[in-house]
C-alpha positions in Angstrom: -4.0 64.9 -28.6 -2.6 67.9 -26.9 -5.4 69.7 -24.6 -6.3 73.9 -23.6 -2.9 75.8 -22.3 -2.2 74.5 -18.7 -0.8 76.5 -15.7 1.6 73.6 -14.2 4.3 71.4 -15.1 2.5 68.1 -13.9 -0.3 69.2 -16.7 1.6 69.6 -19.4 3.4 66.4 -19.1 -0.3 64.8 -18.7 -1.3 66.7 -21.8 2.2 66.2 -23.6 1.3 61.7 -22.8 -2.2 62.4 -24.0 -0.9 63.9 -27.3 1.1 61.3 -28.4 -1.4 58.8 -27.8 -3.9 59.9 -30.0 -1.2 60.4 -32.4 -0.6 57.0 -32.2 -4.2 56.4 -32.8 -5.0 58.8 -35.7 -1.7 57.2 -37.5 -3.0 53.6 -36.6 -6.5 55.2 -38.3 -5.0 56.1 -41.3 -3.4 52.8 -41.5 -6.7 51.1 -41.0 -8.9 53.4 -43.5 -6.1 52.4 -46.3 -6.4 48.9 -45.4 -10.6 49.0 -45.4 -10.7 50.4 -48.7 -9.2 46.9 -50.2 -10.6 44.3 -47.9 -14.1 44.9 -45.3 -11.8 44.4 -42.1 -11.7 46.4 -39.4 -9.6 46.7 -35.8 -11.3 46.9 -33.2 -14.3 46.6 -30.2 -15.9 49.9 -31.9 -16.9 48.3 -35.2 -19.1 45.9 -32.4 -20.5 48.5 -30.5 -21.9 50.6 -33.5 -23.0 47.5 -35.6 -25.2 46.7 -32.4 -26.4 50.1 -31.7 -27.5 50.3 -35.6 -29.0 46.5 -35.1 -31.4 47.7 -32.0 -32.7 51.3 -33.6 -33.8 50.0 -37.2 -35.5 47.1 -35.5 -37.6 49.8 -33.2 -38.1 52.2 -35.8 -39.7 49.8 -38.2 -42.0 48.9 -35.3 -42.4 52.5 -34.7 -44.0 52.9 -38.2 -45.7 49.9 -39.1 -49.1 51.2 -39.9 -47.9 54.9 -40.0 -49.9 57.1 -40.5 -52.6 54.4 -41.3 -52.8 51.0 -41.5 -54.4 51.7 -45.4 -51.8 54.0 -46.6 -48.0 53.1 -44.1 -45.0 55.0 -45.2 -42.5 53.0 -47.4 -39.8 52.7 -45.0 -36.1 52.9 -46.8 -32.8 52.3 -45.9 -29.7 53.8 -47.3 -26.3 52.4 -46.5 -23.7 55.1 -47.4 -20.7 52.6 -47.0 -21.5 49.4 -47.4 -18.8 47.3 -47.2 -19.3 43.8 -48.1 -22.0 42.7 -45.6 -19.5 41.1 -43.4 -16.3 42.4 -41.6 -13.5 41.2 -39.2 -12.8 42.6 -35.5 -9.9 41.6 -33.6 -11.5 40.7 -29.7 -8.1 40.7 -28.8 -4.6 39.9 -29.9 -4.7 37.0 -31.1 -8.4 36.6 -32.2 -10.3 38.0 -35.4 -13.8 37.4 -35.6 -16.2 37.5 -38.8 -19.5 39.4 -37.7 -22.2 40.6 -39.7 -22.0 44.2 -41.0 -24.4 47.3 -41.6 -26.1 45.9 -44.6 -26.5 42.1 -43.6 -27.9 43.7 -40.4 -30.6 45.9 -42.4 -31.3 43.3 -44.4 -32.6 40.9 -41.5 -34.2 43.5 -39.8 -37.4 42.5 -38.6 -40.0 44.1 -39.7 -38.3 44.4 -42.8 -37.6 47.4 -44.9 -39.6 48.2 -48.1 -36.1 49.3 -49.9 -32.7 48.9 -48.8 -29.8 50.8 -51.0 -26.6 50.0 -50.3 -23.6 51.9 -51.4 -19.9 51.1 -52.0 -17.1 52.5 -54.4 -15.2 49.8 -54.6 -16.1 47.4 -56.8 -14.9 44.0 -55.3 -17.5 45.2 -52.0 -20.2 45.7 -54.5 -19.8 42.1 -56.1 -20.0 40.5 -52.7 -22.8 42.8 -52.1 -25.0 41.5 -55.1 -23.8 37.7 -53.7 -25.4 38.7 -50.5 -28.8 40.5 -51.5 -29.3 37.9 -54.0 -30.9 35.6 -51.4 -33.4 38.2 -49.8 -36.8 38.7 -51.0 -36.5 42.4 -49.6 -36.6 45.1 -52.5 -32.4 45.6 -52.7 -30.2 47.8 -54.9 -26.5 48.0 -54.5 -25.4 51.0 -56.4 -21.2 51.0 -57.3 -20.4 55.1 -56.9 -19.2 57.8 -54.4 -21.5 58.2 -51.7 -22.2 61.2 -52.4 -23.5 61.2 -55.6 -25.2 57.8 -55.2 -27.4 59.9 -52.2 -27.9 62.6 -54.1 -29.9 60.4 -56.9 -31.4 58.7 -54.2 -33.1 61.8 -52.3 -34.0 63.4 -55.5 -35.7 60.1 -57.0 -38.8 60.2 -54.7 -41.3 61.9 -52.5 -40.5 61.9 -48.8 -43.9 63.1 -47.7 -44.5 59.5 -47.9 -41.4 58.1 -47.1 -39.6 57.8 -43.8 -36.3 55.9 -43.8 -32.6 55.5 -41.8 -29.4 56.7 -43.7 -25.9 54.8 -42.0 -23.1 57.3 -42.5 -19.8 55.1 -41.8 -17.2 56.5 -43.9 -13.6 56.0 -44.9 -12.4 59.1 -43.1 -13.6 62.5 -44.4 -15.3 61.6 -47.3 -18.7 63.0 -45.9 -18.6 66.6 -47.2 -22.0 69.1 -45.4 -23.4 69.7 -48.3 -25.0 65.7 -48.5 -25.7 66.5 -44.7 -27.3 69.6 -45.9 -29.4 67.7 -48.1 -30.4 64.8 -46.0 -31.8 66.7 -43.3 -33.7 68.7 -46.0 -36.2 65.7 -46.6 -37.4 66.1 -43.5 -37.6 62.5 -43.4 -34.7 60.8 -42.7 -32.9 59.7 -39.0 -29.5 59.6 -39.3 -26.8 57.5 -37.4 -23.3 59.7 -38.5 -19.8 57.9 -37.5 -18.0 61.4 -37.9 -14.4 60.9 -38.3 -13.2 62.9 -35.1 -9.1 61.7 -35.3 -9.1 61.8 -38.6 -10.5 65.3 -38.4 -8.3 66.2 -35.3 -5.2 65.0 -37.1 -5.8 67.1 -40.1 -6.1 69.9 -38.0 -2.2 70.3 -36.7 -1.5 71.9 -33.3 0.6 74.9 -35.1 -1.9 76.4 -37.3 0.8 77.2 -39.8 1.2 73.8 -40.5 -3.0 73.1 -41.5 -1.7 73.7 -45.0 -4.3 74.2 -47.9 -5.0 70.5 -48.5 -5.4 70.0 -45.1 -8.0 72.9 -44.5 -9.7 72.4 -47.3 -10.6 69.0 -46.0 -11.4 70.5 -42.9 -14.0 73.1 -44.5 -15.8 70.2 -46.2 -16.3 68.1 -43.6 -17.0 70.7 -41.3 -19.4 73.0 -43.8 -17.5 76.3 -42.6 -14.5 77.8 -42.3 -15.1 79.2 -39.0 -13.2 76.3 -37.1 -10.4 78.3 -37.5 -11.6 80.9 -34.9 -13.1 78.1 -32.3 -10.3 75.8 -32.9 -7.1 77.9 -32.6 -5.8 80.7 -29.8 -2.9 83.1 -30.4 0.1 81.4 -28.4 1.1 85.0 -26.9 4.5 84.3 -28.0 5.7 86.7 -30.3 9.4 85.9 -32.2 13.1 86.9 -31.5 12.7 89.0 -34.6 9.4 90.6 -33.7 7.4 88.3 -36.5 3.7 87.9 -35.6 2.3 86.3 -32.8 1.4 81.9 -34.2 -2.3 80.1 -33.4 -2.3 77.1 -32.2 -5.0 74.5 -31.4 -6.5 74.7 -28.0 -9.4 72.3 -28.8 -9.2 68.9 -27.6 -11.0 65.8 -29.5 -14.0 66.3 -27.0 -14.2 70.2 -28.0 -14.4 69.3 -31.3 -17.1 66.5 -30.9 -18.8 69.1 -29.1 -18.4 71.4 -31.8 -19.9 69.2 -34.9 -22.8 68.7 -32.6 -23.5 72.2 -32.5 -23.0 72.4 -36.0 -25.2 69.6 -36.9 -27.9 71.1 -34.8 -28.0 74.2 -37.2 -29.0 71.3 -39.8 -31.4 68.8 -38.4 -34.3 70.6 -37.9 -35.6 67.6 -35.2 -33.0 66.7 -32.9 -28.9 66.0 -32.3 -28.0 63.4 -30.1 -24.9 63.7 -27.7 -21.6 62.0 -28.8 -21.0 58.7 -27.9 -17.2 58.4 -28.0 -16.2 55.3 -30.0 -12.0 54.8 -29.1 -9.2 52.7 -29.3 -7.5 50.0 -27.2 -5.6 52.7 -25.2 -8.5 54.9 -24.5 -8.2 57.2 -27.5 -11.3 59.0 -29.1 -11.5 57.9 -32.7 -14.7 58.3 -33.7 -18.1 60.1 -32.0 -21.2 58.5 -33.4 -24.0 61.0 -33.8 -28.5 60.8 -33.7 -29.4 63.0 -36.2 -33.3 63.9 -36.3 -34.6 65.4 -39.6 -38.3 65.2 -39.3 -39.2 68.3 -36.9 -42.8 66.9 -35.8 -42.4 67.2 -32.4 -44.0 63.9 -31.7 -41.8 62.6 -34.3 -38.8 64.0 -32.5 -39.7 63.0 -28.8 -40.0 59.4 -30.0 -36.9 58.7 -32.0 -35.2 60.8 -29.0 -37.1 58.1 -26.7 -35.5 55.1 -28.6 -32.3 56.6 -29.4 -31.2 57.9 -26.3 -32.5 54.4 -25.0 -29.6 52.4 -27.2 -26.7 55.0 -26.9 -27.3 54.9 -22.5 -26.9 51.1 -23.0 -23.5 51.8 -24.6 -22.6 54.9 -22.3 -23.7 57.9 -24.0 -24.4 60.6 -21.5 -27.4 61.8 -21.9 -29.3 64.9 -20.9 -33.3 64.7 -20.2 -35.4 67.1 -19.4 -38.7 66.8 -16.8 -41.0 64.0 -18.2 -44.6 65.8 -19.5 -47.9 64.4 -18.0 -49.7 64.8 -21.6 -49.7 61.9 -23.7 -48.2 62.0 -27.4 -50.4 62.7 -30.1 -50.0 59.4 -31.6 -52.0 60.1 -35.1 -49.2 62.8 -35.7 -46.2 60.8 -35.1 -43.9 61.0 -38.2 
């Protein structure tokens, strides 16, 4: 992915490599979304890392809020899985080895403690059929709904109270099929803790180094995922090269994939009230960053916030997340408050 204007000839070339890497990659993504829309295979070390990071925070936020707020009267603790998949999916460790490892909605339903609902979500209707194999087998209160995630969410935060509620959504989509407006929602319950894949080289591929060429398709795309059409400003510069003819000065894109990770962050911020973890760059075999895997804190309790910041930040260090703290506080957390 090409970089910010350089000053020498050695940086451009670097930049010029770096560009057709990620190229590489975000055709290689498109390739691999196609394919994972037919059959719940995937390509590479990621799919492990973020399967194990989603393993280790539902198993410590169920033991967070068993007996929250009381022992008497515990929050029902829900799981929504946006795309499902089939429960299972291959990784290639290497060249010449797939493995078949559990997936998102195996792993939620084994958590232990276990969830009071698990909702899992798929569009495709051969996913959802292996789906109903799978949950047939666990006593767990299970519903596999066959619709766009989008709408199947929307039913799902409008069918119950949240003041009693606390749960963990999984946002692992085919590409940019997440528009803000369910983000929008989500963090509106107030209740929810969100793990977000977002699509970064998908999203840095639709948006084209010559900003002539992000045609209509291409930024609308961008102004649903995104939730504004202000990337347009923060992503593009005027080249300072005017034409032969005296035609108007282009834009092009000055934001690397790192800018723009940086950039959804600050834009997710605006939404979750609580708190917005720091990227943690998912990327291919060749160093690429494909995906940037996001915290995101609805509940704005403070003591709410400060411990799923706690366990969160915990998991994503372990996988090489940087991570910014601030001074630890001698006061104690109000523990009755928490959630």
């Amino acid at each position: 992915m090409p970089s910010a204007n350089t000053n020498t000839k050695q940086e451009s070339c670097d930049t010029f490599a770096c560009e057709r890497q990620e190229e590489r990659s975000c055709t290689f993504l498109a390739t691999f979304v196609e394919s994972a829309l037919m059959a719940h295979s995937f390509g590479g070390p990621w799919t492990q890392i973020k399967l194990d990071l989603l393993r280790r925070y539902l198993i410590s936020f169920n033991k967070a809020l068993q007996n929250r707020p009381s022992a008497q009267r515990p929050f029902a603790r829900i799981y929504i899985d946006a795309f499902a998949g089939t429960g299972e999916c291959e990784i290639r460790t290497d060249e010449q080895t797939v493995a078949t490892i559990e997936g998102s909605a195996k792993i939620a339903l084994e958590t232990v403690p276990a969830f009071d609902e698990v909702h899992l979500i798929d569009l495709n209707p051969i996913h959802v059929e292996e789906l109903n194999r799978l949950t047939s087998t666990y006593e767990t209160k299970v519903k596999v709904h066959l619709d766009e995630a989008k709408n199947a969410i929307n039913k799902l935060l409008g069918s119950r109270n949240w003041n009693n509620s606390r749960g963990v959504i999984f946002l692992d989509p085919y590409g940019m099929t997440v528009p803000w407006t369910t983000l929008q929602r989500i963090a509106a319950t107030k209740a929810l803790d969100v793990w977000y894949l977002f699509p970064l080289s998908a999203t840095y591929r639709q948006a084209a180094t010559d900003f002539d060429k992000v045609d209509p398709t291409k930024a609308k795309a961008l102004d649903a995922v995104l939730g504004t059409q202000d990337w347009r400003e923060h992503f593009y510069q005027v080249d300072g090269q005017a034409g032969l003819l005296g035609e108007a000065e282009g834009k092009v894109r000055t934001y690397k994939a790192t800018d723009i990770a940086d950039y959804v962050k600050s834009r997710l911020a605006q939404v979750f009230e609580g708190w917005v973890s720091e990227p943690l760059y998912l990327r291919s075999s060749k160093g690429a960053p494909l995906f940037a895997l996001f915290c995101c804190i609805s509940n704005p309790s403070p003591p709410a916030v400060e411990l799923a910041k706690r366990i969160a930040n915990h998991i994503l260090e372990k996988f090489g997340a940087p991570i910014k703290r601030k001074p630890k506080q001698t006061s104690e957390l109000n523990q009755s408050s928490l959630f």
